[in-house]
C-alpha positions in Angstrom: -40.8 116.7 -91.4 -37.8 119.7 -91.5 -35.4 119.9 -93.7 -32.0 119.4 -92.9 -29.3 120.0 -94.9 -27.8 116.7 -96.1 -24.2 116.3 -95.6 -23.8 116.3 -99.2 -25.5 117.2 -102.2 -26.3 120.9 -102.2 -23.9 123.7 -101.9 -23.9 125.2 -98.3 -23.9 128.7 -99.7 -27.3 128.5 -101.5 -30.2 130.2 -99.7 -32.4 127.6 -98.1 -35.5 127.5 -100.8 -33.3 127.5 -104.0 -30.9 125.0 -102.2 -34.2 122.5 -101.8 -35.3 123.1 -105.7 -31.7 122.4 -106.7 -31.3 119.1 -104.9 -34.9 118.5 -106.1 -34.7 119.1 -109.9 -30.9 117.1 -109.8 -33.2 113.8 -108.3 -35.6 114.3 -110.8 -33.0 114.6 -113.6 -31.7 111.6 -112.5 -35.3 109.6 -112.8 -35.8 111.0 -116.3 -32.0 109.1 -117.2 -34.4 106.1 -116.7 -30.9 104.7 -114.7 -32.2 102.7 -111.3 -28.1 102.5 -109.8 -28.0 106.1 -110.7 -31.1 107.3 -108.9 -29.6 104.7 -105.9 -26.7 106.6 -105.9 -28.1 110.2 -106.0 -30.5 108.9 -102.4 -27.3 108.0 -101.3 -25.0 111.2 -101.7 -27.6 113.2 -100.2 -29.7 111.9 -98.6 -33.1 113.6 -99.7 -35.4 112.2 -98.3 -38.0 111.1 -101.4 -41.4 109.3 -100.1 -41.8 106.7 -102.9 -38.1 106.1 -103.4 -38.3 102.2 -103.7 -41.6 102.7 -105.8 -39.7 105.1 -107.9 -36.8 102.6 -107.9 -38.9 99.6 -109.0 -40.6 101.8 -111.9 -36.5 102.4 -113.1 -35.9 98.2 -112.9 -38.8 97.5 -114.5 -38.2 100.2 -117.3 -34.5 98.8 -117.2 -35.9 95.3 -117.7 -37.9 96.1 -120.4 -35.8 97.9 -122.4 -33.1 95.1 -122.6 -36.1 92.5 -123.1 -37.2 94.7 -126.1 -34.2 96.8 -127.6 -36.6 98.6 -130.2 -38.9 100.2 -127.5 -38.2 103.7 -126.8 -39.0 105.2 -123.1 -39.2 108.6 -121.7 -40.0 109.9 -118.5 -40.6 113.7 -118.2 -42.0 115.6 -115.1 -45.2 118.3 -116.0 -45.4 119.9 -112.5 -43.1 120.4 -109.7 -44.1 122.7 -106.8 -43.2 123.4 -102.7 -45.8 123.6 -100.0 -43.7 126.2 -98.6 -40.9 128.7 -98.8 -38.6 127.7 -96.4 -37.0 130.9 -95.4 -35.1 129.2 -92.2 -34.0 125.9 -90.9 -37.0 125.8 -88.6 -39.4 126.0 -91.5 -41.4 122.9 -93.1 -41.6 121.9 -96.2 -42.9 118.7 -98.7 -42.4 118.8 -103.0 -44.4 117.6 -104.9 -43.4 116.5 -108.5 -45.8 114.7 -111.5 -44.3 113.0 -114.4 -45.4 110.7 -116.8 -43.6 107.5 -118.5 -44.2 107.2 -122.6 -42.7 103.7 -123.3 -43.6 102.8 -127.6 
């Protein structure tokens, strides 16, 4: 896959690499809110591309669910490792992340 810019999301004047983190690390912000319309909304004003996206969107729901079904639980999600497979340096260039996080629900 390239990367394209999406038409909105990230700021035109960032340099190509930093601009991918950014619009990255906002997504994954917006998992670890635990918020299923809010992640919807992120995919849709920028359209990153996320492979897993309805996965990731059924894991919210079902967090959601749970949470109302059991109002003394407590859940967290937190990423541990988030990394490129390459710098992308020009629009030409290629590039997949890869992010690992973890669920704690008590």
């Amino acid at each position: 896959l390239r990367y394209a810019v999406p038409s909105s999301g990230i700021n035109a004047e960032w340099p190509l690499r930093p601009g991918i983190t950014n619009l990255d690390k906002l997504g994954m912000d917006t998992i670890e809110s635990l918020n299923s319309v809010a992640f919807q909304s992120y995919l849709s004003k920028t359209s990153n591309t996320i492979c897993g996206r309805r996965p990731i969107l059924l894991l919210l729901a079902t967090v959601e669910e749970h949470s109302a079904r059991n109002p003394n639980s407590k859940s967290k999600f937190s990423f541990l490792h988030y990394s490129q497979s390459s710098k992308c340096m020009r629009p030409s260039d290629s590039s997949v992340s890869y992010a690992s996080g973890v669920l704690t629900i008590s």
